[in-house]
C-alpha positions as CSV (number, residue, x, y, z in Angstrom):
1,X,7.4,-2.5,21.1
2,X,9.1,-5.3,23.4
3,X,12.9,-3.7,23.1
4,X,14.0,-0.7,23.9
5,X,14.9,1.4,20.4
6,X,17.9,2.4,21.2
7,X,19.7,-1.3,22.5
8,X,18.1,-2.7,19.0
9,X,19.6,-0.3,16.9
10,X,23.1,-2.1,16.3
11,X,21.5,-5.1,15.4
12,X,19.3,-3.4,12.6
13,X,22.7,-2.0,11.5
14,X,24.6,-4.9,11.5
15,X,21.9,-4.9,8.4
16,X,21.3,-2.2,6.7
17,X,25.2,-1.7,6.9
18,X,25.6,-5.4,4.6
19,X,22.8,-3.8,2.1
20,X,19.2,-5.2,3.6
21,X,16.7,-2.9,3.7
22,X,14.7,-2.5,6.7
23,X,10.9,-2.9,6.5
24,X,9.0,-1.3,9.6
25,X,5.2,-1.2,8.3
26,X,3.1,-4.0,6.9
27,X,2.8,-1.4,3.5
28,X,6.5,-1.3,3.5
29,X,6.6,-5.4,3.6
30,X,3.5,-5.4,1.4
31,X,5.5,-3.2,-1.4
32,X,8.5,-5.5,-0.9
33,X,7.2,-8.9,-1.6
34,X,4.1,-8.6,-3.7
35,X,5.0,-9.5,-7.2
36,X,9.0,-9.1,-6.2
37,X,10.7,-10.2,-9.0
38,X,14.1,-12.6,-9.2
39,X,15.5,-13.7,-5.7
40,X,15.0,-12.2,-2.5
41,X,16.1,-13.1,1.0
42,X,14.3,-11.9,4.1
43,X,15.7,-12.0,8.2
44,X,13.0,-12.2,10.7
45,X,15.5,-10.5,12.3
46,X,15.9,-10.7,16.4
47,X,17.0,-10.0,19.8
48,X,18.2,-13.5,20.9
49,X,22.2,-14.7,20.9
50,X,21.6,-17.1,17.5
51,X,20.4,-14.3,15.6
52,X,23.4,-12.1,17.1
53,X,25.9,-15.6,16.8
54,X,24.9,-17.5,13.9
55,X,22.2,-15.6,11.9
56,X,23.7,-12.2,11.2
57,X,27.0,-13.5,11.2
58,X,26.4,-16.3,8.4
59,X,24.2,-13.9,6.4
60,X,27.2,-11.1,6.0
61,X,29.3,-14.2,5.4
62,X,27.2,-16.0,3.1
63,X,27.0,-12.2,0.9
64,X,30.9,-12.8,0.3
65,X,29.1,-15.2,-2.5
66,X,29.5,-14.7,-6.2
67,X,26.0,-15.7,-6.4
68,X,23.6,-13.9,-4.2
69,X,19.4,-13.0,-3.9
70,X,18.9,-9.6,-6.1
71,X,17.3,-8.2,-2.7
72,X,17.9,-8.2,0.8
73,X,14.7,-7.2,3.4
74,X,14.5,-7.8,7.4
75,X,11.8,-7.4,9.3
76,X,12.5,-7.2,13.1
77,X,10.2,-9.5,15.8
78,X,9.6,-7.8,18.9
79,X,10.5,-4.0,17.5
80,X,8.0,-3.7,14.6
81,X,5.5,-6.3,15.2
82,X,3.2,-5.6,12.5
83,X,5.7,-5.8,9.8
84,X,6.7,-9.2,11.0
85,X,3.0,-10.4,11.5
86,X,2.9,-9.1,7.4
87,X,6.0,-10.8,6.7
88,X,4.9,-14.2,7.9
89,X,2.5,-14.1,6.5
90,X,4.3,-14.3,2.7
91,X,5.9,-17.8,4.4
92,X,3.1,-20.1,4.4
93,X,3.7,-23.7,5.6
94,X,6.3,-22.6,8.3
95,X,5.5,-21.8,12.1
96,X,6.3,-18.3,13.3
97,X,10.5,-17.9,14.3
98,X,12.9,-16.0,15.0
99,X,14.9,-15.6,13.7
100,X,14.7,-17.3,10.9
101,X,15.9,-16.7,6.4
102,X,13.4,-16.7,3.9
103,X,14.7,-16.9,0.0
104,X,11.9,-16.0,-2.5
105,X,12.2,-16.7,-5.7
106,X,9.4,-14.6,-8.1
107,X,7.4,-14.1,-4.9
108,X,7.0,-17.6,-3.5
109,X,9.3,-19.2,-0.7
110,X,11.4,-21.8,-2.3
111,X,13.7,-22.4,1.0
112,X,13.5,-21.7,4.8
113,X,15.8,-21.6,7.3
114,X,14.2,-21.6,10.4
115,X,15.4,-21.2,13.9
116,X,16.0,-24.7,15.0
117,X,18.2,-24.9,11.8
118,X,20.2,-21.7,12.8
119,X,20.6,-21.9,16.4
120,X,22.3,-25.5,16.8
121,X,24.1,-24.7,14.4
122,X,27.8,-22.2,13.4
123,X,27.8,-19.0,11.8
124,X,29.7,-20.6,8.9
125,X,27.0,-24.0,8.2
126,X,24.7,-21.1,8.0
127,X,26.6,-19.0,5.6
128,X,27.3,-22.5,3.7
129,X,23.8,-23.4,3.8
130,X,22.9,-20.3,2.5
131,X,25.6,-20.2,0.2
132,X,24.0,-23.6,-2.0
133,X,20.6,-21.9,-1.8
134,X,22.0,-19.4,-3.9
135,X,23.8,-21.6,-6.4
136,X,21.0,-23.6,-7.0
137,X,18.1,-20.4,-7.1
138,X,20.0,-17.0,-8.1
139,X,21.5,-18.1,-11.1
C-alpha cells in the first residue's frame, strides 16, 4: 500500500457517496466485469490533483445526466494494487493511468478516458465528455 489508509479515505468516499462501488480484490473486480451486462463505468481512481480536480469532480457532475452507465465501480492505484493490476487488465489497448474512466458496454471497453485527456483538461469538459458517451452507449 503506497498511501496511508486513512488520508485516502475521503477520496474513496467522494465515491461510494455518488453510488460507485468500491472493488479492493482482483475476485471483487473479477465478479464485477466478467460477463457485466449493459453499461458500466470504471475510475482507476487516484491520489494526484486531476483525479481530486477534474476526475471526481466531472464524474459526480457528469451523474447529474438523464442518461447514465447501469453500474458504477473504482478501483484505487496505489491503495489496492492488485485490484487495479485486475482492472487493467479488462482495458486492453490502453497504457496503465491514473486516473483514468473506462465505460463498458456488455463487457468490452467501448470508450476511454485516459489521464492525458483528464488532466489538461476542466472538471466540466470531463463531465461533458462523459456526458455524450452516455448518450451515444446507455440508451
Amino acid at each position: 500500500m503506497l498511501y496511508d489508509p486513512t488520508l485516502v479515505q475521503p477520496m474513496r468516499d467522494e465515491l461510494t457517496s455518488i453510488g460507485f462501488k468500491e472493488l479492493t480484490t482482483p475476485a471483487e473486480v473479477e465478479e464485477a466485469l466478467t460477463n457485466v451486462k449493459g453499461t458500466s463505468m470504471l475510475l482507476i481512481n487516484s491520489v494526484c490533483g486531476c483525479a481530486a480536480g477534474q476526475a471526481r469532480p466531472g464524474i459526480a457532475l457528469s451523474l447529474t445526466n438523464s442518461v447514465v452507465p447501469d453500474n458504477l465501480f473504482t478501483v484505487f492505484a496505489g491503495q489496492d494494487t492488485e485490484a487495479t493490476a485486475k482492472a487493467r487488465e479488462y482495458i486492453t489497448g490502453y497504457p496503465p493511468s491514473s486516473p483514468s474512466i473506462a465505460i463498458f458496454k456488455d463487457g468490452e471497453v467501448v470508450e476511454m478516458l485516459e489521464r492525458l485527456h483528464i488532466e489538461n483538461n476542466g472538471a466540466d469538459q470531463v463531465a461533458g465528455k462523459l456526458m455524450e458517451v452516455f448518450q451515444k452507449y446507455c440508451n
